[in-house]
C-alpha positions in Angstrom: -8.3 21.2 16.7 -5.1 23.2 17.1 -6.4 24.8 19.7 -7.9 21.9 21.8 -4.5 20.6 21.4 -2.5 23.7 23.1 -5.3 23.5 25.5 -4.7 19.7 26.7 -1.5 20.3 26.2 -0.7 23.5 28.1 0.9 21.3 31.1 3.3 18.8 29.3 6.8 20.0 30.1 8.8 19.1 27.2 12.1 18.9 25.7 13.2 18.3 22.3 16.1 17.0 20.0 16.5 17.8 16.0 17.4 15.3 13.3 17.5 15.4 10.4 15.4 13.6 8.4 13.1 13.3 4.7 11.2 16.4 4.2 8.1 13.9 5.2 7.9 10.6 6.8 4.5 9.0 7.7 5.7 6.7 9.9 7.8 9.2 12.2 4.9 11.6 12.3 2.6 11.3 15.4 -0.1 13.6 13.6 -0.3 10.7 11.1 -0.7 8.0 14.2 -3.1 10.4 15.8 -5.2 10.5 13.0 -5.0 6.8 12.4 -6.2 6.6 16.0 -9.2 8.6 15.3 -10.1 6.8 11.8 -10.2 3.6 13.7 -12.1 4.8 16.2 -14.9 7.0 14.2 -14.8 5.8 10.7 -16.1 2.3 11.4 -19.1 3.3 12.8 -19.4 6.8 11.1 -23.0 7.2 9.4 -22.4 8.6 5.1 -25.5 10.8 6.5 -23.9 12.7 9.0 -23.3 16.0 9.2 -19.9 17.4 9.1 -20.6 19.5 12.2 -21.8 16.4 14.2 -18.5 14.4 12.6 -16.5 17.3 13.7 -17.7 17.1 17.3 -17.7 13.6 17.4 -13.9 14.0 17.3 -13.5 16.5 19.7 -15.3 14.4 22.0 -12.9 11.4 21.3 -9.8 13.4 21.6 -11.0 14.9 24.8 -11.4 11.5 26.4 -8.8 10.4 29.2 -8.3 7.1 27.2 -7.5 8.3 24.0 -3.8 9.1 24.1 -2.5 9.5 27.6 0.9 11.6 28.5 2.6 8.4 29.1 1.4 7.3 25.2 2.9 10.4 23.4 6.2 10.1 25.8 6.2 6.4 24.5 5.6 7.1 20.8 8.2 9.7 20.5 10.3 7.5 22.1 10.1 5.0 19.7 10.4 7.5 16.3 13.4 8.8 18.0 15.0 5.7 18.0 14.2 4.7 14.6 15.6 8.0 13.9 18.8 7.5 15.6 19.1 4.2 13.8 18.8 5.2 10.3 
């Protein structure tokens, strides 16, 4: 998975900014959104017979597709945990 990120991700040209904040926070974590994203998307409809393997590339193919989380989605997402961030 880490790998298919740096992949798709190889072209984003980003900058960042450090607060601090708790040593975790679900709701300012995109990981926890992304996955979120893909449990609504696969979970429904996953099968309690599958195999892990077929599970595994299931996901792959929903993170690979154009509509799953667009540049203009993570820039907008960020966004947002940075101002709740900036507002604690």
């Amino acid at each position: 998975m880490q790998a298919l990120f740096q992949q798709l991700s190889a072209d984003l040209k980003i900058s960042t900014h450090f607060h601090f904040i708790a040593a975790y926070s679900p709701q300012l974590s995109l990981v926890e959104y992304v996955i979120h994203l893909i449990r609504l998307k696969e979970l429904p409809h996953a099968d309690s017979k599958k195999r892990v393997a077929d599970f595994e590339q299931r996901i792959k193919l929903i993170c690979t597709q154009q509509d799953f989380l667009s540049k203009e989605n993570i820039i907008n997402m960020l966004a947002h945990r940075e101002s709740l961030v900036l507002n604690l």
